[in-house]
C-alpha positions as CSV (number, residue, x, y, z in Angstrom):
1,X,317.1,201.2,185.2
2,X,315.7,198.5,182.4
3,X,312.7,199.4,181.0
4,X,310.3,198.0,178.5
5,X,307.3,199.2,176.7
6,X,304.3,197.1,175.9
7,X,301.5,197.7,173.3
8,X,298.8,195.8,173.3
9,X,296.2,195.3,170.6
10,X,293.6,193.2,169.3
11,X,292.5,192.3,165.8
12,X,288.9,193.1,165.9
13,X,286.8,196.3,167.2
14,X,283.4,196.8,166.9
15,X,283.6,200.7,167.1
16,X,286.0,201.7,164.3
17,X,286.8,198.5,162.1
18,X,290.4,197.3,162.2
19,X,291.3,200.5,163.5
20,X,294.4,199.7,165.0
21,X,295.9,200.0,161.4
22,X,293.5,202.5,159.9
23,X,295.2,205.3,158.2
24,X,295.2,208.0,160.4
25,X,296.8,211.3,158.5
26,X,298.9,208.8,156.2
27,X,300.0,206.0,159.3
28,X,298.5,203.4,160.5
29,X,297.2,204.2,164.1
30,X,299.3,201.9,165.6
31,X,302.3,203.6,164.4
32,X,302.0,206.7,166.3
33,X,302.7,204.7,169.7
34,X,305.6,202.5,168.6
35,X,307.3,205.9,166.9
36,X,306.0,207.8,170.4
37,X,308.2,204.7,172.3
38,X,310.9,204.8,170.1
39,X,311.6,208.6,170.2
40,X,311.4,208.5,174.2
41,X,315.0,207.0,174.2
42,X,313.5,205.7,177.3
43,X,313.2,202.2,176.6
44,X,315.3,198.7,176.2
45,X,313.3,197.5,173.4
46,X,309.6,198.0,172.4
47,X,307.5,195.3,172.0
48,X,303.3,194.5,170.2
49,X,301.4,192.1,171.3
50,X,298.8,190.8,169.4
51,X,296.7,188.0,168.1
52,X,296.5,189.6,164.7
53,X,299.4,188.3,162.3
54,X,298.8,191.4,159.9
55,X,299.3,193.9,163.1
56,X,302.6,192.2,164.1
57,X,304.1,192.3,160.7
58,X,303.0,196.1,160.2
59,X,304.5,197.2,164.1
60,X,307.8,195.4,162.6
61,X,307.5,197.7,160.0
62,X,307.1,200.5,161.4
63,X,310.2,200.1,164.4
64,X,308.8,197.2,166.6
65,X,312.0,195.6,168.4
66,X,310.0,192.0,169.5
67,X,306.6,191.0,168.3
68,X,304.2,188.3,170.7
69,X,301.9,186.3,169.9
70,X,298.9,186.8,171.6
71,X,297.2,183.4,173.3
72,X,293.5,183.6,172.2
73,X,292.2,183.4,176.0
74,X,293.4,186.7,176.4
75,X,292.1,187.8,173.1
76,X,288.4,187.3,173.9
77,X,285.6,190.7,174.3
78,X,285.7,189.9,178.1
79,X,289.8,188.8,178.4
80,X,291.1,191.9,180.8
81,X,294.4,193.7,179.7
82,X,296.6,193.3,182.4
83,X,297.4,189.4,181.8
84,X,298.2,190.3,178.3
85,X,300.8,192.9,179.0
86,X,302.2,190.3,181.9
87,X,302.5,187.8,178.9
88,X,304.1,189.8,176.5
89,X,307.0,191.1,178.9
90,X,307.6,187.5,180.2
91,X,307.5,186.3,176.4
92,X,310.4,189.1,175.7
93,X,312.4,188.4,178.6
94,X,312.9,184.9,177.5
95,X,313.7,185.7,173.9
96,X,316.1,189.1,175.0
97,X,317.8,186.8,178.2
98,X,317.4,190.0,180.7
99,X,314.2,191.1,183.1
100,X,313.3,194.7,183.5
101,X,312.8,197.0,186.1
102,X,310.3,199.5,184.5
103,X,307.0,198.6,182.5
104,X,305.2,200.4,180.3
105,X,302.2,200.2,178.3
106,X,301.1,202.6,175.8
107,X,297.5,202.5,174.4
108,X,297.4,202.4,170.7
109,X,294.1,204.2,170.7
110,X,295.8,207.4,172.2
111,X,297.8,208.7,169.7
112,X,297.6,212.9,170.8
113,X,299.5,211.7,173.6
114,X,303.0,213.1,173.5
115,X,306.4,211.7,174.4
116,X,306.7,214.4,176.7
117,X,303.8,212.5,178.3
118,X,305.7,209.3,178.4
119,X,308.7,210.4,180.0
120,X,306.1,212.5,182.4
121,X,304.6,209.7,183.8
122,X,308.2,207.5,183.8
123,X,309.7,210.1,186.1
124,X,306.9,210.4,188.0
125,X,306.8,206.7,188.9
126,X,311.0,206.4,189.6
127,X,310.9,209.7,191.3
128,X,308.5,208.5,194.1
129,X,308.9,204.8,193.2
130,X,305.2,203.7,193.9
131,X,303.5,200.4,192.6
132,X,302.2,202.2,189.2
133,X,300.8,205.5,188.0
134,X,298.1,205.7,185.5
135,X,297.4,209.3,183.3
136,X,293.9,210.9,183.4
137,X,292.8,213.9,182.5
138,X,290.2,216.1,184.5
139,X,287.0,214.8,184.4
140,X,284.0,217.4,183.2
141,X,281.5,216.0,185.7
142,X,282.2,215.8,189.5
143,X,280.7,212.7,191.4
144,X,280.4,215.2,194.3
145,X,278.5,217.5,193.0
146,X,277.0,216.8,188.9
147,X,277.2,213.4,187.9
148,X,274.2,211.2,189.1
149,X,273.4,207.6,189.5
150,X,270.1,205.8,189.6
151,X,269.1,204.0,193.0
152,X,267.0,200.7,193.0
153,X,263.7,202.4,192.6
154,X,265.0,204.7,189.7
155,X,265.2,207.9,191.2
156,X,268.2,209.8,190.6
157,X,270.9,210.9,193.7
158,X,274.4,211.9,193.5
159,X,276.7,209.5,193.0
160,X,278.9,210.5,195.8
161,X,277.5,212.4,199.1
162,X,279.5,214.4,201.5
163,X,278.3,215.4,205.2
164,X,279.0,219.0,203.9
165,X,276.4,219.7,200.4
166,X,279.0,220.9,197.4
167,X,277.5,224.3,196.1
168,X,280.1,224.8,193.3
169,X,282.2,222.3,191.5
170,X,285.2,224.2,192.0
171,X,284.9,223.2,195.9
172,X,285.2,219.5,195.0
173,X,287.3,217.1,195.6
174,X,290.0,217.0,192.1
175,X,288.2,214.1,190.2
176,X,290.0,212.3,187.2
177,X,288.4,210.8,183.9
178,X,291.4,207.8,183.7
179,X,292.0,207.8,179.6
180,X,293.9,204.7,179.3
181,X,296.3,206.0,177.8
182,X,299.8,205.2,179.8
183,X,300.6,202.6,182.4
184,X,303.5,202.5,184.0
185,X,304.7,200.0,187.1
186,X,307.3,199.0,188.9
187,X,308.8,195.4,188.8
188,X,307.6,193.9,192.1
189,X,304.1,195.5,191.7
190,X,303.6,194.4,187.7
191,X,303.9,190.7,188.5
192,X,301.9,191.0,191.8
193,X,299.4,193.1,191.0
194,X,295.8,191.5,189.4
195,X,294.0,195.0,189.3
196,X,295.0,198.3,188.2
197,X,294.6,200.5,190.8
198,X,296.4,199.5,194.3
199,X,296.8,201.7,197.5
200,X,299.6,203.6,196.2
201,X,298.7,204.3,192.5
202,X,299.7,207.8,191.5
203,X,297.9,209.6,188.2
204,X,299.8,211.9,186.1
205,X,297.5,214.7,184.6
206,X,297.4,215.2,180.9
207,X,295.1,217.8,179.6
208,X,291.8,216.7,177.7
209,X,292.8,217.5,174.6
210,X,295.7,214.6,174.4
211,X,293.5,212.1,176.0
212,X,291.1,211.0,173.3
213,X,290.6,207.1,173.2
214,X,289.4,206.3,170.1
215,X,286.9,204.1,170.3
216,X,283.8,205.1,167.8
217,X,284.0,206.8,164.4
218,X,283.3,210.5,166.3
219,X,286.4,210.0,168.5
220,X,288.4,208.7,164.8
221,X,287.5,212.1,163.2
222,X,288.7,214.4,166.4
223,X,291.8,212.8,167.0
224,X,291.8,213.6,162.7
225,X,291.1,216.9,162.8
226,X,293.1,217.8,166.2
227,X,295.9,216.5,163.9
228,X,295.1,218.9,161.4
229,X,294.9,221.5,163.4
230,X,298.7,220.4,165.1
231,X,300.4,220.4,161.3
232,X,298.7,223.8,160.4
233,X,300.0,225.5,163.6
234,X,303.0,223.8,163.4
């Protein structure tokens, strides 16, 4: 089984300025996910894409196996991320001569992930060998029974309804917050697929605390301090 892992990443963010190669407890962030790859063992080659020529040459530094050169259309606010990750493992199939079977992608922005995770959510898509499984952790508000959505004349229902009215949360339906934080599909499915989720996506759980996306200054400083905390129990 070939497999490749993808990370994806842009040059600018308006939540946390060039955070992607912010020193995060003396690495860049992006570091943490090519090391996180790299220590797997799982994969042919590891491979950034970006638009950002600074990015590139600090993945290289830090272990990156092929670097892509993100087109610009797909570098936009509104560009979606699956073309990108389509692009950058056809760009490396060309320059490496072979096609895989397995395809990752890692968010750089979820760096408390483990690689215990990653080779989690690997086995869990060859073991059952479904289009893709996505990670999530469990959401803190239930659709069915505390999260609430506005209706056209602004009065507030629940966003889901069943025939029978939840009481407690615990009697729920198990609801997911996705965190973006692994991706993982099969061949056929990658190439086909123009959405995420299909009929036969599978999630593996990871627990809340390794699911932080950072994405404003507050989520910079957790993912800081649960560091902290990891090195001083450690």
């Amino acid at each position: 089984m070939k497999r490749i892992c993808t990370i994806c990443v842009r040059a600018g963010s308006k939540g946390v300025k060039n955070k992607n190669i912010r020193d995060l407890s003396g690495k860049p962030l992006i570091a943490y996910s090519i090391l996180q790859a790299k220590h797997s063992n799982l994969f042919e080659y590891v491979a950034v894409s970006s638009d950002s020529e600074e990015l590139l040459q600090i993945s290289k530094q830090w272990g990156a196996d092929y670097l892509v050169k993100r087109p610009m259309e797909m570098a936009t606010d509104n560009a979606p991320k699956l073309p990108a990750i389509q692009h950058c493992v056809q760009e490396v199939e060309k320059l490496a001569g072979q096609v895989f079977d397995v395809m990752v992608d890692i968010d750089a922005t979820s760096p408390l992930r483990t690689v215990a995770d990653i080779e989690g959510a690997v086995q869990l898509l060859e073991n059952a060998w479904v289009s893709n499984v996505i990670t999530g952790a469990p959401a803190r508000r239930s659709p069915y029974f505390n999260l609430v959505e506005l209706n056209k004349d602004g009065f507030v229902r629940e966003s889901k309804c069943l025939e029978k009215p939840i009481v407690r949360r615990q009697d729920s339906p198990k609801c997911y917050d996705m965190n973006a934080s692994i991706y993982v599909w099969k061949r056929e499915a990658f190439f086909q697929s123009k959405i995420i989720i299909v009929e036969d996506t599978m999630l593996y759980e990871m627990p809340e605390e390794r699911s932080i996306d950072i994405d404003s200054e507050l989520d910079f400083e957790m993912v800081k301090f649960l560091m902290s905390k990891q090195i001083s129990c450690g």
